[in-house]
Steps between C-alpha positions, in 0.01 A plus 500: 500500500663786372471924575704787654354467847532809583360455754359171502145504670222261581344467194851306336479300825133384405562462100772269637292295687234488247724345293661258722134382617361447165826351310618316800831569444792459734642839505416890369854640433475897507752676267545854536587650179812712440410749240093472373472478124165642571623779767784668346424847560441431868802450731447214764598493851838359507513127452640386867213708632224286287658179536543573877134592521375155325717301691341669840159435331565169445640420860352178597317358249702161377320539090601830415876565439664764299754528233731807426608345124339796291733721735821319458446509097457850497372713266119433358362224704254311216321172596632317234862512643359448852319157416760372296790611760290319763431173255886505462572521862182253579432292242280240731260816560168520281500921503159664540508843432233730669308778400174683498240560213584805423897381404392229320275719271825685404736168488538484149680806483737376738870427456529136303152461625437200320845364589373571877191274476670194371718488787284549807127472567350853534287518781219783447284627877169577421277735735260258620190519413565549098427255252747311310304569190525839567836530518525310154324803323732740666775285346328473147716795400824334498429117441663585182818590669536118635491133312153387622684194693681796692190710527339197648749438738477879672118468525597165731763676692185764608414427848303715746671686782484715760530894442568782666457877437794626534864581372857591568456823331160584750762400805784709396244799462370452816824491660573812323255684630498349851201281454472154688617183353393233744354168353603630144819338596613272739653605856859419406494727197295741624746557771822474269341778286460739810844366614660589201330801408394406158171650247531800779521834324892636522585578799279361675404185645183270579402559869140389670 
């Protein structure tokens, strides 16, 4: 499960459960990303800050682990090179690859996106409560983007999870502006972001 993280929150804590749950698998890896293909324009929170954060986050629970191999290949971190440096370094793994809906709408515009889906089952979280057939007609647009084996194979990987309303980029505001945080994160990181001063505007830092 791949993202900056910055800050991790509750609502990648519950995706990764989801997933767990309804794939049964053994372990959800999380893999901060070094530079965003999608987030350019935006510098992130230093990496040892994120990585720290998901590693308090994750304190405790024996299925999640994390992974920093995006940061130690530098530069652009694309899923392609992630899944195949992790099916070269595991190669008794089957990789599932999680996301939500709205990523795999834009998936065929991804870096050797087709490459991507031949090596690891992509594993779609659905809101609960909407219909499967629904979802196909949101993905009638691009069906022509995939062979219809492949096409078949992400409507499969489409199970429903949990979902929260919120985001990393709601958090940092709030800490900006002196806002409250608590159960948009967990403890750990909630107190490592107060500790360490970060999202507060310059100069200042988070107090309660």
């Amino acid at each position: 499960m791949g993202g900056t993280f910055d800050p991790i929150h509750v609502g990648h804590l519950l995706a990764a459960q989801s997933a767990l749950e309804a794939c049964k698998l053994d372990k959800v890896v999380f893999v901060p990303n070094n530079v965003s293909p999608f987030k350019r324009g935006r510098r992130p929170t230093p990496f040892a800050h994120r990585l720290a954060m998901v590693k308090l986050a994750l304190r405790g629970q024996p299925h999640f682990g994390v992974s920093d191999v995006e940061f130690r290949r530098g530069g652009v971190s694309y899923t392609f090179d992630t899944v195949k440096a992790l099916k070269r370094a595991h190669p008794d793994w089957d990789i599932f690859f999680i996301i939500g809906m709205d990523s795999l709408l834009e998936l065929h515009r991804w870096h050797r996106a087709k490459e991507l889906i031949e090596m690891c089952t992509v594993v779609t979280l659905m809101r609960p409560g909407v219909e499967a057939g629904g979802v196909a007609q949101r993905l009638d647009a691009i069906v022509a983007q995939y062979p219809v084996a492949e096409f078949r194979r992400l409507m499969k990987g489409i199970v429903e999870g949990r979902e929260m309303d919120v985001s990393s980029s709601e958090i940092r505001l709030r800490v900006a502006k002196r806002r409250e945080i608590r159960y948009l994160v967990p403890e750990r990181v909630e107190r490592y972001i107060m500790g360490k001063g970060l999202y507060a505007t310059k100069g200042k830092r988070l107090c309660r």
